[in-house]
N, CA, C and O of each residue as an XYZ file, in Angstrom:
928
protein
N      99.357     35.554     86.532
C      98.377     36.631     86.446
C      97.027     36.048     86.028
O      96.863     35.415     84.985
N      95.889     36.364     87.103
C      94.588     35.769     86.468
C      94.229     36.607     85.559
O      94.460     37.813     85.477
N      93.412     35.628     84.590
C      92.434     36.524     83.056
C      91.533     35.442     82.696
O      91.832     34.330     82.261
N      89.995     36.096     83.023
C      88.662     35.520     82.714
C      88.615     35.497     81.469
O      88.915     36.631     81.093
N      88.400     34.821     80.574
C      88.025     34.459     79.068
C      86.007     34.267     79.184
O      85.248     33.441     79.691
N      85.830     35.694     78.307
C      84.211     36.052     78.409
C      84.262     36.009     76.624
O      84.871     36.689     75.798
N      83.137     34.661     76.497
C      83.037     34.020     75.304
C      81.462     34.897     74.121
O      80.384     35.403     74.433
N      82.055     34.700     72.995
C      81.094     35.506     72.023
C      79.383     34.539     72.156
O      78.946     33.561     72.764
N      78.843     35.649     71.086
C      77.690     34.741     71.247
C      76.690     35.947     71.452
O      77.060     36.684     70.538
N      75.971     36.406     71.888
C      75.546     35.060     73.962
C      74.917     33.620     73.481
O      74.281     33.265     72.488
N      75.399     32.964     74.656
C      74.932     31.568     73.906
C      75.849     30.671     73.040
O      75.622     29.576     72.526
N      77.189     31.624     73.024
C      77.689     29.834     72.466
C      78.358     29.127     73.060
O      78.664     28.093     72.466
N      79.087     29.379     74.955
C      80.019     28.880     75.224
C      81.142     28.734     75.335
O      81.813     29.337     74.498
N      81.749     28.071     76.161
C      83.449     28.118     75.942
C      83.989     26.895     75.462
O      83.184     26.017     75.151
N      85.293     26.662     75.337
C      85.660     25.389     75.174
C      87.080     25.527     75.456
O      87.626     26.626     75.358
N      87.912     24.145     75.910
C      89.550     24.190     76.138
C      90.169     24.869     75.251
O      90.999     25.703     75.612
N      89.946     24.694     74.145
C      90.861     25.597     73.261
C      90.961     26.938     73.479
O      92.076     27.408     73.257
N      90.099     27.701     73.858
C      90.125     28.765     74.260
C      91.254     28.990     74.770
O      91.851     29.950     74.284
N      91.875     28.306     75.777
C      93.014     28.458     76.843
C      94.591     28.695     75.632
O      95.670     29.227     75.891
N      94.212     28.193     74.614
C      95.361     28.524     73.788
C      95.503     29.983     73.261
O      96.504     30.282     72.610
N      94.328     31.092     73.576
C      95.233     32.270     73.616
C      96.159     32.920     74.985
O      96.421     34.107     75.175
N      96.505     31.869     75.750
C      97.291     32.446     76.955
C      98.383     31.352     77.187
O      98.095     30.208     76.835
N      99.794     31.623     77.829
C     100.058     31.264     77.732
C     100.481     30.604     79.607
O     100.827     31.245     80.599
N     100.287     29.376     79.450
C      99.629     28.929     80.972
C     100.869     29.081     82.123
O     100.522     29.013     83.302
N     102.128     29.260     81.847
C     103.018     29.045     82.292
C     102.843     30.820     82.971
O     103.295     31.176     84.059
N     102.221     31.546     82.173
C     102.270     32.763     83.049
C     100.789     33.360     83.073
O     100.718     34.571     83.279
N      99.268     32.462     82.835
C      98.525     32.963     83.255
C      97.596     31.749     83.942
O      97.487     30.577     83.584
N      96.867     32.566     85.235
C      96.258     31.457     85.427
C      94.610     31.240     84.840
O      93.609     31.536     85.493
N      94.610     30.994     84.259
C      92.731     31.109     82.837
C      91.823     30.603     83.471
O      91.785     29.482     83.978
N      90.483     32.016     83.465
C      89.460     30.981     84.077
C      88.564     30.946     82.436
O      88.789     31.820     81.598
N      87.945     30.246     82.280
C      86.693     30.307     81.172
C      85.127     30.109     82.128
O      84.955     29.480     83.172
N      84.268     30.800     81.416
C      83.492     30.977     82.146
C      82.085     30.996     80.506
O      81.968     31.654     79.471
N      81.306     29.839     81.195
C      80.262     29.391     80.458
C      79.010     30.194     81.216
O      78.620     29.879     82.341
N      78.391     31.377     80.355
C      77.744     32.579     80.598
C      76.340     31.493     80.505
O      76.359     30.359     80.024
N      75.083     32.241     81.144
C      74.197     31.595     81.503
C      73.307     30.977     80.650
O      72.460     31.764     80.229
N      73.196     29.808     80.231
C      72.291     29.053     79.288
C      73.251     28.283     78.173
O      72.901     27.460     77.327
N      74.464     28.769     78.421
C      75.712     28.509     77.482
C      76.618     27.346     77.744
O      76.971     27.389     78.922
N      77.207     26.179     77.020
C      77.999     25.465     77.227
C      77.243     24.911     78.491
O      76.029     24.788     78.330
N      77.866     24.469     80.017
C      77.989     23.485     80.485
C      76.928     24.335     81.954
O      76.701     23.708     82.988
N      76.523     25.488     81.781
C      75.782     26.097     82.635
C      74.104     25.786     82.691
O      73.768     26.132     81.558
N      73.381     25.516     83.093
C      72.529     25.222     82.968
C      71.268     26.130     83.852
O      71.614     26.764     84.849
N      69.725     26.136     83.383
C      69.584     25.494     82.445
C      70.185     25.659     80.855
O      70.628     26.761     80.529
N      70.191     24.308     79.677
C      70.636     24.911     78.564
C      69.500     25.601     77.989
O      68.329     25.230     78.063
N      70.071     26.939     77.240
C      69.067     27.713     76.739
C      68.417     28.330     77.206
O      67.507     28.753     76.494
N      68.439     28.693     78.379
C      67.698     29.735     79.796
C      67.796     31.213     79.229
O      68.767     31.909     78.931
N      66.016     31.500     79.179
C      66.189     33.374     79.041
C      65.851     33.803     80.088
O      65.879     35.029     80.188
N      65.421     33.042     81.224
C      64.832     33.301     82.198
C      65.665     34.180     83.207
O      66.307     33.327     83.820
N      65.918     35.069     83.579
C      66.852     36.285     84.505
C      68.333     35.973     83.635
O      69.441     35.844     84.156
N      67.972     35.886     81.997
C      69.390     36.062     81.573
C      69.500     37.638     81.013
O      68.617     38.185     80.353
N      70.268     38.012     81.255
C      70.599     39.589     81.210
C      71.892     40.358     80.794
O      72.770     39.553     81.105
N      72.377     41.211     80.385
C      72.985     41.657     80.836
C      74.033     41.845     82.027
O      75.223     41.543     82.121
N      73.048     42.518     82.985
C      73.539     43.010     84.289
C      73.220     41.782     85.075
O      73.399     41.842     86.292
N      72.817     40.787     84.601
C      72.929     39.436     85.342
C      73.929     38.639     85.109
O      73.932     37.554     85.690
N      75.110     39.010     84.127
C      76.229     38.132     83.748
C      76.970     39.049     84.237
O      77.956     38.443     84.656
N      77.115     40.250     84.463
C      77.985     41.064     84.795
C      78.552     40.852     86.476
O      79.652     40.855     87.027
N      76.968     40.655     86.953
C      77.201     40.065     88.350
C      77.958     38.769     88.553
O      78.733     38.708     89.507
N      77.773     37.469     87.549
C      77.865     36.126     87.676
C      79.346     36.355     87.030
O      79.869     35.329     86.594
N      80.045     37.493     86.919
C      81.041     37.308     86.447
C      81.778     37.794     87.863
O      82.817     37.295     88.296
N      81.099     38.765     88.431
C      82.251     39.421     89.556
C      81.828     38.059     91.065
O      82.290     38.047     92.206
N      80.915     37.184     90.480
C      80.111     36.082     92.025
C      81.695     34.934     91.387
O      82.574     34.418     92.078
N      81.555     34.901     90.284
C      82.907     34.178     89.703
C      83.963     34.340     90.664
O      84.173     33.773     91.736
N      84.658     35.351     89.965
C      86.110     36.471     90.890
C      85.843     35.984     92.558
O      86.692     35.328     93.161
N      84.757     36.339     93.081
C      84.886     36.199     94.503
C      84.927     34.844     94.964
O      85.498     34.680     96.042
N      84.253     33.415     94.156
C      84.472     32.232     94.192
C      85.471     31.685     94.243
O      85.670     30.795     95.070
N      86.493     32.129     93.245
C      88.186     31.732     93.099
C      88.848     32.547     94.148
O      90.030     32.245     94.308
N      88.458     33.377     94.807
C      89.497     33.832     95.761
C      90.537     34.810     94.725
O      91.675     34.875     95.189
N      90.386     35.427     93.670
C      90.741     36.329     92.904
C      90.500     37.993     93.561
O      89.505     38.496     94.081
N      91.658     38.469     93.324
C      91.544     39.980     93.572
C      91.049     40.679     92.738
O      90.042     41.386     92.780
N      92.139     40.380     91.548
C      91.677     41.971     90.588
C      92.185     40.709     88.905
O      92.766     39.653     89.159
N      92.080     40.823     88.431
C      92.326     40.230     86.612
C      92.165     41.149     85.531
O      91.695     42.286     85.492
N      92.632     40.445     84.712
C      92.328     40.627     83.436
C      91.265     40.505     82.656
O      90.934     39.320     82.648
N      90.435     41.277     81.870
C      89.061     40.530     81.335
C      89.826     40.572     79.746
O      90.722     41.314     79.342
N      88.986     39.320     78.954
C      89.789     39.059     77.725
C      88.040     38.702     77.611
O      87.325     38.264     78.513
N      87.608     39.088     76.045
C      86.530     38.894     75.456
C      86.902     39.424     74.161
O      87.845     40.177     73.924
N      85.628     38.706     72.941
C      85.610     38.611     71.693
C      84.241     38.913     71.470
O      83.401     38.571     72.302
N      83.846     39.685     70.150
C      82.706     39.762     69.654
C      81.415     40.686     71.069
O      81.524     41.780     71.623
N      80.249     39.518     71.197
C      80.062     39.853     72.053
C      80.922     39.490     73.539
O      80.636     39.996     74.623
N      81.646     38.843     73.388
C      82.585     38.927     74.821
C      83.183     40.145     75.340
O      83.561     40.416     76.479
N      83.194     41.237     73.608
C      83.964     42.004     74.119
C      82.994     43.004     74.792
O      83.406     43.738     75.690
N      81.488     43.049     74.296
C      80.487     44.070     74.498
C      80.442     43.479     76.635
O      80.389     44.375     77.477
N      80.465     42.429     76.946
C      80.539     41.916     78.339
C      81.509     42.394     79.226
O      81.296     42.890     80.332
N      82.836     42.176     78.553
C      83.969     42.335     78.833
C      84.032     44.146     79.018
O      84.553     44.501     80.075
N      83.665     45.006     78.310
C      83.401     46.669     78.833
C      82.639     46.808     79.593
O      83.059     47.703     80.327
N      81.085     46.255     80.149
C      80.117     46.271     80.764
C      80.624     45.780     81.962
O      80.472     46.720     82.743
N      81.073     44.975     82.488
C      81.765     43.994     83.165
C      82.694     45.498     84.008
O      82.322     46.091     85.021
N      83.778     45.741     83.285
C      84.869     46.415     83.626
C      84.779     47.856     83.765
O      85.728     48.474     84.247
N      83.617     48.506     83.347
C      83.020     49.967     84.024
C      81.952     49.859     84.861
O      81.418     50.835     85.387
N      81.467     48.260     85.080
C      80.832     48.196     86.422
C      82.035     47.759     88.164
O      81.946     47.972     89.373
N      82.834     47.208     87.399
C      83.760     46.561     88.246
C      85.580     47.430     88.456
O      86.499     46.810     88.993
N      85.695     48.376     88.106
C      86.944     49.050     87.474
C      87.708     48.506     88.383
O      88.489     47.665     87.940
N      87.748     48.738     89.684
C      88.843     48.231     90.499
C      88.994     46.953     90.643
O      89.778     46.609     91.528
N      88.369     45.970     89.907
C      88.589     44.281     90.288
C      89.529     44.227     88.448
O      89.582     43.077     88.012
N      89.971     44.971     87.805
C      90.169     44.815     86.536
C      92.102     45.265     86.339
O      92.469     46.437     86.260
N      92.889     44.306     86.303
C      94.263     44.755     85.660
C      94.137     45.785     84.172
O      94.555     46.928     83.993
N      93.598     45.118     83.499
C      93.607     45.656     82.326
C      92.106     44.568     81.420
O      91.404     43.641     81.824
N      92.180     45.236     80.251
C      90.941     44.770     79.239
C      91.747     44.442     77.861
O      92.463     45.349     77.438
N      91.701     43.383     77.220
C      91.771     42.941     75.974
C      90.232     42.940     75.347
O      89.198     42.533     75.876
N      90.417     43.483     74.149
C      88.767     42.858     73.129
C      88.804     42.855     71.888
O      89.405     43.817     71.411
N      88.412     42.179     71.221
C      88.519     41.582     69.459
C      87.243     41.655     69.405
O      86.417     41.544     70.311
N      87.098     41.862     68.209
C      85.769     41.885     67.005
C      84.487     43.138     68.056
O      83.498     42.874     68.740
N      85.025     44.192     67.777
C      84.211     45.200     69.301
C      82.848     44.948     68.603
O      82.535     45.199     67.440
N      81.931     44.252     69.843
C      80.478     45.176     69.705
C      79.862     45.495     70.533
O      79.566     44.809     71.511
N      79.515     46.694     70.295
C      79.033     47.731     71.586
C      77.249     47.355     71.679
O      76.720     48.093     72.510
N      76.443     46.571     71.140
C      74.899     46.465     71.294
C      74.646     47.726     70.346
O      74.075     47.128     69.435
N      74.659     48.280     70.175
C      73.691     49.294     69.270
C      73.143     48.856     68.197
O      73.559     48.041     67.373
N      71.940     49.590     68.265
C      70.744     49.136     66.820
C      71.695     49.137     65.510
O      71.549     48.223     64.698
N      72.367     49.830     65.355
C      72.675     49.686     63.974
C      73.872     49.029     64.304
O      74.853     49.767     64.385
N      74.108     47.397     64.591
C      74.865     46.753     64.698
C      73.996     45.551     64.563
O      74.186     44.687     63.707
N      73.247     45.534     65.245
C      71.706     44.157     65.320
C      71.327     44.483     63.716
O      71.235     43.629     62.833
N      71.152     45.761     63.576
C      70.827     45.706     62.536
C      71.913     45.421     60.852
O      71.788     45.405     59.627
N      72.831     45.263     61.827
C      73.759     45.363     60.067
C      73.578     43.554     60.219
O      73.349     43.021     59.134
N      73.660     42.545     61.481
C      73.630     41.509     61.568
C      72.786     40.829     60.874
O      73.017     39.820     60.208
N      71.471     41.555     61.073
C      70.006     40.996     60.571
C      69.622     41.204     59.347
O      68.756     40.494     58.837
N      70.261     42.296     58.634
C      70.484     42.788     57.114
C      71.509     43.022     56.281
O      71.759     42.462     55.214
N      72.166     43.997     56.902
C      73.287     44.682     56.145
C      74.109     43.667     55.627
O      74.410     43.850     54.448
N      74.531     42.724     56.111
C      75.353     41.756     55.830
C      74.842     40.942     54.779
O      75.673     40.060     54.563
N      73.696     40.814     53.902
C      73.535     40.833     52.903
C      74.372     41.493     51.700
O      74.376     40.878     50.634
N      75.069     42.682     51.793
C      75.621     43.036     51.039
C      77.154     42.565     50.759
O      77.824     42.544     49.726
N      77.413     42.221     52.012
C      78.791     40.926     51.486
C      78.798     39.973     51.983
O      79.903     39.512     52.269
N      77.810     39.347     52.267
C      77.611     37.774     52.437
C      76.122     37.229     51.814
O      75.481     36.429     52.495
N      75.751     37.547     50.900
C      74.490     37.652     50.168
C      73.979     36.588     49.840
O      72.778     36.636     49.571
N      74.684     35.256     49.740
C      74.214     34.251     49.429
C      73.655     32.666     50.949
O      72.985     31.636     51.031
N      74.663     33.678     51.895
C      74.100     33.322     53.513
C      73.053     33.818     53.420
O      71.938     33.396     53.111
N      73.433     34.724     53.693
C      71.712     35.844     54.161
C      70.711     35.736     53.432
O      69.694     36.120     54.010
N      70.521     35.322     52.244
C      69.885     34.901     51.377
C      69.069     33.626     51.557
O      67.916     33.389     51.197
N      70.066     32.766     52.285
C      69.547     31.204     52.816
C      68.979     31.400     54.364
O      68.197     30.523     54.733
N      69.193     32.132     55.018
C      68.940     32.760     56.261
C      67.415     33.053     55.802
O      66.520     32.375     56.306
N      67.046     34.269     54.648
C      65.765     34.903     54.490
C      64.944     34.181     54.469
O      64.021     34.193     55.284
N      65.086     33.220     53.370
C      64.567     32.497     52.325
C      64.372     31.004     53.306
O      64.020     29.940     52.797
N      64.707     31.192     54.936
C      64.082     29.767     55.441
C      62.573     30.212     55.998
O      61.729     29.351     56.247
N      62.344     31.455     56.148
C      61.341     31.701     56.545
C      60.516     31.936     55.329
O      61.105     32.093     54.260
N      59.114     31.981     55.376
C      57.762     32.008     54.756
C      57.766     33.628     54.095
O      57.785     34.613     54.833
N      57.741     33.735     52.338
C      57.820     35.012     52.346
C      57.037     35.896     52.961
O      57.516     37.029     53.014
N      55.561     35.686     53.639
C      55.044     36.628     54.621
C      55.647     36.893     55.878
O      54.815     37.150     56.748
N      56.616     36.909     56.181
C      57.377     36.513     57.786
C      58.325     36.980     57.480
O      59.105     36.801     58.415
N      59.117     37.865     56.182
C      60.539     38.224     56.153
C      60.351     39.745     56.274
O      61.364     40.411     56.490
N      59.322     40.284     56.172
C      59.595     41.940     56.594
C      60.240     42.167     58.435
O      60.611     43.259     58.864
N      60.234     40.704     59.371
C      60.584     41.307     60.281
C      61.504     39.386     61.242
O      61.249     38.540     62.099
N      62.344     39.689     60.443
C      63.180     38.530     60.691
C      63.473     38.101     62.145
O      63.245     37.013     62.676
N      64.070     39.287     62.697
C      64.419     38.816     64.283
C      62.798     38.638     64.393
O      62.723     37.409     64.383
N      61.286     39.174     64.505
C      60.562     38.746     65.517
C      60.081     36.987     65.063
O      59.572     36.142     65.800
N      60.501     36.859     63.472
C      60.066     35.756     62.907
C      60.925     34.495     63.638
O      60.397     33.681     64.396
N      61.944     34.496     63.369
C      62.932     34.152     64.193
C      62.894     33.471     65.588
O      63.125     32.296     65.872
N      62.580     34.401     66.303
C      62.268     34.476     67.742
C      61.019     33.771     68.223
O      61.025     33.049     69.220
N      59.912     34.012     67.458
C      58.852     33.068     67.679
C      59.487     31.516     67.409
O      59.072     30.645     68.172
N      60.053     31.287     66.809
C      60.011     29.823     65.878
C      61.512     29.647     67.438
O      61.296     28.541     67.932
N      62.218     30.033     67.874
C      63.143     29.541     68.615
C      62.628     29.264     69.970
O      63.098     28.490     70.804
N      61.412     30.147     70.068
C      61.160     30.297     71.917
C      60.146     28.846     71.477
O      59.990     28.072     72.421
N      59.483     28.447     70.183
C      58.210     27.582     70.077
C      58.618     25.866     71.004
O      59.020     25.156     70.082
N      58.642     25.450     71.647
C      58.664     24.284     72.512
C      59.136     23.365     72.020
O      60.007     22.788     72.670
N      58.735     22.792     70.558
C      58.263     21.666     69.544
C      60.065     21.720     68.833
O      60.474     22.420     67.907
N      60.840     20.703     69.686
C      61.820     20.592     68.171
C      61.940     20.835     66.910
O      62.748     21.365     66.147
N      60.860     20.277     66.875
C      60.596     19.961     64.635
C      60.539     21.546     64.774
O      61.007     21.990     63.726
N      60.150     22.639     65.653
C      60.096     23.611     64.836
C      61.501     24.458     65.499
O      62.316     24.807     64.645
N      61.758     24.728     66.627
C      62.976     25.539     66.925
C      64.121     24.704     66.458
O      65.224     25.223     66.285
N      63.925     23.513     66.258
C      65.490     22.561     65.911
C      66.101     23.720     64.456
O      67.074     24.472     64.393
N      65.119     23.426     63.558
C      65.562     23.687     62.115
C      65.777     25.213     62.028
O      66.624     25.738     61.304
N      64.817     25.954     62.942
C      65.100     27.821     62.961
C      66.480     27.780     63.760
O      67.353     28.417     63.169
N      66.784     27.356     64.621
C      68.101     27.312     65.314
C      69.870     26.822     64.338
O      71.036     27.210     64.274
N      68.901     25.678     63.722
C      70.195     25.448     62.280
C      70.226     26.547     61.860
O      71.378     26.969     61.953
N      69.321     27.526     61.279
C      69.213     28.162     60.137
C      70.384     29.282     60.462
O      71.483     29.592     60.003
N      69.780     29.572     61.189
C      70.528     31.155     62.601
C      72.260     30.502     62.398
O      73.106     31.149     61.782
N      72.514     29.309     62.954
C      73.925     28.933     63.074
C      74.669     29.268     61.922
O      75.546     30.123     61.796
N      74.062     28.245     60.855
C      74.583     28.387     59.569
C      75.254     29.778     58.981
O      76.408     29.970     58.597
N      73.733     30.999     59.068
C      73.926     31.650     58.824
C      75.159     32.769     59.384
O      75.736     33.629     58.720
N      75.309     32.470     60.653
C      76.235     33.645     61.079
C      77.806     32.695     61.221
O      78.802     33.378     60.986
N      77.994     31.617     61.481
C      78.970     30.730     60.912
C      79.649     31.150     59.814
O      80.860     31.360     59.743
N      78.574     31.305     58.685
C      78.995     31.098     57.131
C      79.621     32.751     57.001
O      80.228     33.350     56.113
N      79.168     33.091     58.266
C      79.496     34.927     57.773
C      80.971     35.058     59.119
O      81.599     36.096     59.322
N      81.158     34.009     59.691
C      81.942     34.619     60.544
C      83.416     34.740     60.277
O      84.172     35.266     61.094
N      83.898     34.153     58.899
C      85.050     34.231     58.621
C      85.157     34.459     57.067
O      84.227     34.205     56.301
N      86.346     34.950     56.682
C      86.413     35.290     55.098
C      86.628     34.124     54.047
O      86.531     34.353     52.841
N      86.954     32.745     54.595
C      86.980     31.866     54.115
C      86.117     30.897     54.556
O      85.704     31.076     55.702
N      85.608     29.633     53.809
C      84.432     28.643     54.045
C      85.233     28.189     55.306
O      86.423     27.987     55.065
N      84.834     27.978     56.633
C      85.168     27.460     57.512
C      84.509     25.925     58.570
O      84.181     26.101     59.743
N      84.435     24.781     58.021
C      83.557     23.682     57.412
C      83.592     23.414     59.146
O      82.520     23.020     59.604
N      84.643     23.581     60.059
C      84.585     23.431     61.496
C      83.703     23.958     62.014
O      82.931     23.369     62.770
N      83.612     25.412     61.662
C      83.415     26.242     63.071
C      81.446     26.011     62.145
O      80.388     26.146     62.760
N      81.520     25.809     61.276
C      79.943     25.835     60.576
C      79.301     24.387     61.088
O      78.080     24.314     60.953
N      79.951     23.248     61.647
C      79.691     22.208     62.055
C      79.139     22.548     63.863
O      78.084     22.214     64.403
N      80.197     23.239     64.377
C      80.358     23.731     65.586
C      78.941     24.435     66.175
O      78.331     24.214     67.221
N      78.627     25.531     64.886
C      77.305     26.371     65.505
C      75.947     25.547     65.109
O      74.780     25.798     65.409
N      76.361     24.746     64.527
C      74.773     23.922     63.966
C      74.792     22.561     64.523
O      74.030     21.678     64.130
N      75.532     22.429     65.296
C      75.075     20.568     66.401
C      74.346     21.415     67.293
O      74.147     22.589     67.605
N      74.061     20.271     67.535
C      72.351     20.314     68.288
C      72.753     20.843     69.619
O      71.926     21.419     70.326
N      74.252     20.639     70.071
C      74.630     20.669     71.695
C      74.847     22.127     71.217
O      75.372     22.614     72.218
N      74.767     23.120     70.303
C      75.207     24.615     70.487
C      74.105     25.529     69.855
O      73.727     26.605     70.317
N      73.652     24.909     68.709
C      72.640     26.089     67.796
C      71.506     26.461     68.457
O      70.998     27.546     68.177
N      70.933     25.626     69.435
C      69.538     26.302     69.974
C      69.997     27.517     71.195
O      69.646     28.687     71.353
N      70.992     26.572     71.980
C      71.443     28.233     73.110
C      72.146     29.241     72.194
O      72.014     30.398     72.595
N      72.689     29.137     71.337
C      73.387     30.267     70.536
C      72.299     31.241     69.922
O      72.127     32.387     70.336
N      71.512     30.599     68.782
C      70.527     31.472     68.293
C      69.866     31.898     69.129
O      69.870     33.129     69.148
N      69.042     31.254     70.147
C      67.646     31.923     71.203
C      67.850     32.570     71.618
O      66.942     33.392     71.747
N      69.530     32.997     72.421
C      69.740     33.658     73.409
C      70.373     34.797     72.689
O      70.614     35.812     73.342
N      70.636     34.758     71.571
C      70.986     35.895     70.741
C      70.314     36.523     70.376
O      70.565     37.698     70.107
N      69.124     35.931     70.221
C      67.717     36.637     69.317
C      67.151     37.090     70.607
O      66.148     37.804     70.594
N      67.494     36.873     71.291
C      66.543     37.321     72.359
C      67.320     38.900     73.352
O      66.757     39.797     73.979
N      68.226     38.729     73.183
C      69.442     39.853     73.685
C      69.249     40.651     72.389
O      69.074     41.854     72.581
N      69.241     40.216     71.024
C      68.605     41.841     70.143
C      67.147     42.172     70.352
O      66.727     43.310     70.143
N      66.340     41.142     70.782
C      64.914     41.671     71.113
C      64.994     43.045     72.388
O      64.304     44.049     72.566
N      66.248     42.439     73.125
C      65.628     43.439     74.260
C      67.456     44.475     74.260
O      68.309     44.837     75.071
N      67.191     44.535     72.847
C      68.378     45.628     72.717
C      69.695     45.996     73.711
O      70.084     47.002     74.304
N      70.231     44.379     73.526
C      71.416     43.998     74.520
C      71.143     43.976     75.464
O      71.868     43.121     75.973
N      70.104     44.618     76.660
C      69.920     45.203     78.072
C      70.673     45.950     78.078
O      70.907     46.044     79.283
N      71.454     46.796     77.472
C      71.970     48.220     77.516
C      71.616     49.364     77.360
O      70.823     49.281     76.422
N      71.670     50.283     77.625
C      71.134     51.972     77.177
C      71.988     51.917     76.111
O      73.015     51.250     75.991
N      71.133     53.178     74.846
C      71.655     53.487     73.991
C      73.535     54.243     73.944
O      73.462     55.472     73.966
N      74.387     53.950     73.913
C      75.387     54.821     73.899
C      75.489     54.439     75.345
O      75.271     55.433     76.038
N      75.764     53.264     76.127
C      76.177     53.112     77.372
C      77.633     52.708     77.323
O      78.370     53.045     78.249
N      78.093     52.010     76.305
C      79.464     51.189     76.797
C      80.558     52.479     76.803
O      81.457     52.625     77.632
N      80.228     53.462     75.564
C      81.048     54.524     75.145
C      80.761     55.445     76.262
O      81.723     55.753     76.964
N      79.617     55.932     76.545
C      79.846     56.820     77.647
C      80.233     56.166     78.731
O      80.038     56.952     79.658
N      80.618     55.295     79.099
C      80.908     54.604     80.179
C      82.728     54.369     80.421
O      83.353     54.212     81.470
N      83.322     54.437     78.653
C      84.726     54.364     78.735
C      85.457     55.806     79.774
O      86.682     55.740     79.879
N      84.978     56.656     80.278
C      85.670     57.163     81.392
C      85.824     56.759     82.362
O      86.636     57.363     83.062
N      85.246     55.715     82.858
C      85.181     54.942     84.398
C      86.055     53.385     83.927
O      85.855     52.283     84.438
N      87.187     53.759     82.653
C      87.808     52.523     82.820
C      89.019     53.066     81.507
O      89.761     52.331     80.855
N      88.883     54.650     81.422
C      90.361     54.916     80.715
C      91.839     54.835     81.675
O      92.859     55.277     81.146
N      91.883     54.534     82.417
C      93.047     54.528     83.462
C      93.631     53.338     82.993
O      94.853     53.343     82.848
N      92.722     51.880     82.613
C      93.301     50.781     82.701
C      93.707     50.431     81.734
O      92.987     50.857     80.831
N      95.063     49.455     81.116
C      95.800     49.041     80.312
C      94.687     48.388     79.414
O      93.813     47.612     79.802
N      94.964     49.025     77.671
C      93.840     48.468     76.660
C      94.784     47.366     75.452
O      96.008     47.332     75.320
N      94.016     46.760     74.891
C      94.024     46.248     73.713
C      93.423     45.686     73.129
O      93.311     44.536     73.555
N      92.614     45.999     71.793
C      91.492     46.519     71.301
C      92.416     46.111     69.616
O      93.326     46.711     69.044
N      91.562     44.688     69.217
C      91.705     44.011     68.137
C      90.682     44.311     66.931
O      89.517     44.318     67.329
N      90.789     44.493     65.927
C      89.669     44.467     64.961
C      90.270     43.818     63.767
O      91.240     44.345     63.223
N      89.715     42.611     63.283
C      89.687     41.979     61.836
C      89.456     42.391     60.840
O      88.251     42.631     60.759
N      90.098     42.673     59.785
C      89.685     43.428     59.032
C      88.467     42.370     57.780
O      87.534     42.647     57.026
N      89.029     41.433     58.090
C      87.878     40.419     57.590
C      86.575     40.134     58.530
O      85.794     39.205     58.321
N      86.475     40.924     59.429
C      85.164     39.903     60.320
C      84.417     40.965     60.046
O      84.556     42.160     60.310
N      83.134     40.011     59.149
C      82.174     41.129     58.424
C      81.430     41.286     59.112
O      80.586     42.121     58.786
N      81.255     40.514     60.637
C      79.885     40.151     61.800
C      80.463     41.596     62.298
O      79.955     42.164     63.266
């Protein structure tokens, strides 16, 4: 049975391990490195990165492999892809798996960019506190300037900062891997830019699209994970 593996982020990529949530003997796994991400190039591209431009590059995928219909399996934002994806596409879809749901809504960017101060306070704290105290009343645009800026010396270190920070928040315990993982140089600049740049332009979704949209994909087989530790 085919099942596309649509990776969190936007912007961080896939990797083999991934393939260890399936089990190969009965699926056949594609992974798929979303645009600017992992091994797709260019790295770090905002240029026609979108939304409804991965949604397409996911179904130009499907028709490449000679695939009928699959499974979509996504996490985090994989999973916000993975619904977008599958109420644009319903009939190319067996069923939908998704962990850590996020649907794009403001008050989700926004619990990312703040709220999470309140139980991860000493990240977010190192997150605030890399920027200039005149520059913290508006973090994502502070942010965003310093990632899109050309000059290493200056997006290198705003791109650490971003990693660190949502790394250090992505699990309930210090996780010294996956905090190594978002801050090498081969992942933190497409991870942060293209993240900061997908809350600049408010996912490319309409407000309340994925939910009003779950009627054009209640027919199909669900399973729908939530951590009770994942404070992201």
């Amino acid at each position: 049975m085919p099942v596309v593996f649509l990776h969190d982020g936007p912007g961080s990529g896939t990797s083999p391990r991934r393939r260890r949530f399936f089990d190969s003997a009965l699926w056949r796994i594609v992974l798929h490195d979303q645009r600017g991400a992992g091994q797709s190039t260019p790295f770090a591209e905002l240029s026609g990165n979108t939304t409804r431009a991965l949604v397409a590059d996911i179904e130009r995928l499907r028709e490449a492999r000679g695939i009928d219909r699959w499974v979509v399996f996504g996490g985090s934002w994989g999973s916000t892809l993975a619904l977008a994806y599958a109420q644009a596409h319903p009939d190319r879809c067996l069923g939908v798996v998704v962990r850590g749901i996020f649907l794009g809504e403001d008050s989700e960017v926004d619990w990312f960019m703040h709220g999470l101060r309140t139980l991860a306070p000493e990240a977010w704290r190192a997150f605030s506190e890399f920027l200039p105290e005149a520059e913290r009343g508006d973090l994502l645009g502070a942010y965003m300037r310093r990632l899109n800026d050309p000059d290493p010396a200056v997006n290198g270190p705003a791109a650490v900062a971003w990693g660190l920070y949502e790394s250090s928040s992505s699990s309930l315990y210090p996780n010294p891997d996956l905090v190594a993982e978002m801050t090498g140089d081969d992942k933190a600049l497409a991870i942060s830019r293209i993240e900061a740049a997908y809350f600049v332009g408010r996912l490319f979704l309409e407000p309340g699209q994925l939910l009003a949209g779950v009627t054009a994909i209640r027919h199909l087989p669900a399973t729908i994970v939530q951590g009770r530790y994942d404070l992201l």
